[in-house]
C-alpha positions as CSV (number, residue, x, y, z in Angstrom):
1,X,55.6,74.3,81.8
2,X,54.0,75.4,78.2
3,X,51.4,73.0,76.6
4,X,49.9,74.2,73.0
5,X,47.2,71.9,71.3
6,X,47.5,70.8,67.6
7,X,45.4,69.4,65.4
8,X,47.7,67.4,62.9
9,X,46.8,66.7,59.7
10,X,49.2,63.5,57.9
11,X,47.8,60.8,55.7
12,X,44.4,62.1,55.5
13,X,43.8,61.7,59.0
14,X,43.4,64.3,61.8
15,X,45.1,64.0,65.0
16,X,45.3,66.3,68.4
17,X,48.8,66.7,69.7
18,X,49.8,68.8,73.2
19,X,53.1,69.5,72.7
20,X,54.9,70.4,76.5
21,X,58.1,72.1,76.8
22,X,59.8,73.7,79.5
23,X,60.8,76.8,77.3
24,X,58.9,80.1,77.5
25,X,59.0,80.6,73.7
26,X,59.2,76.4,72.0
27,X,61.0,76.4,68.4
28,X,60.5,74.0,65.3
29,X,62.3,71.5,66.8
30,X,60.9,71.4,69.8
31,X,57.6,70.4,67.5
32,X,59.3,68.3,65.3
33,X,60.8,66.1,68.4
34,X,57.0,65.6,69.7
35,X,55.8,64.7,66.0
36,X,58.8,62.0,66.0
37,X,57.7,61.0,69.1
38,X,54.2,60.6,68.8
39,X,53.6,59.4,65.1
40,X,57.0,57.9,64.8
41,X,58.3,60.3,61.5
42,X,61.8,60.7,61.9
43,X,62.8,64.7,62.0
44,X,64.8,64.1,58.8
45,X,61.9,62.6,57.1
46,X,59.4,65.7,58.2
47,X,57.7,68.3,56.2
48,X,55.7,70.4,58.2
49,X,53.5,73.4,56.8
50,X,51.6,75.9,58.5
51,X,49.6,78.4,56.7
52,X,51.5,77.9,53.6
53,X,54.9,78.2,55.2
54,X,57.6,75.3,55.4
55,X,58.5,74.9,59.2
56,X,61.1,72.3,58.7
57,X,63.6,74.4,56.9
58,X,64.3,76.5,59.7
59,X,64.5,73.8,63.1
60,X,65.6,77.3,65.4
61,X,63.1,79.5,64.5
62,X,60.3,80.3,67.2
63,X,56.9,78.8,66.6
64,X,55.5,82.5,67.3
65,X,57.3,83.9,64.5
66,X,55.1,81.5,61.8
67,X,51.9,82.8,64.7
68,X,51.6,79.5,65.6
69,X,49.2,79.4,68.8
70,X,46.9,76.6,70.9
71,X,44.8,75.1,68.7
72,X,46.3,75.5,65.0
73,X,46.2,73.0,62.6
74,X,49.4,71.7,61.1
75,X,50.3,69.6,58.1
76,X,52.7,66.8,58.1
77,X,54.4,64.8,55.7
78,X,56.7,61.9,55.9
79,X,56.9,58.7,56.3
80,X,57.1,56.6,59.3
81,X,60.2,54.4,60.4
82,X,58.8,51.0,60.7
């Protein structure tokens, strides 16, 4: 089992997220199914940016391709379903 630490950055507030996965190599939506899960931001209502780079407009790609790694910081916007 994977685990990679986030620090998550939505609403002017910091958060840490671990996303775990069983896959060897996790995709975008494999982080955007832990961000609905933990803050509640439904994937359709994501925007996720790392380093510049919108994450959301491509849900297969491989989080190594953007060289996302443990610890990187990640912005999200959206709004929570209430």
């Amino acid at each position: 089992m994977l685990s990679i630490k986030f620090q998550v950055y939505h609403g002017g507030d910091i958060y840490e997220m671990i996303l775990t996965t069983n896959s060897p190599d996790p995709t975008v939506e494999d982080l955007q199914r832990q961000i609905e899960k933990q803050f509640i931001i439904p994937i359709k209502n994501q925007r996720i940016i790392f380093k510049g780079q919108d994450l959301h407009e491509n849900q297969q790609e491989k989080l190594r391709r953007y060289g996302i790694t443990n610890a990187c910081a990640i912005r999200v916007i959206g709004r929570k379903e209430l």
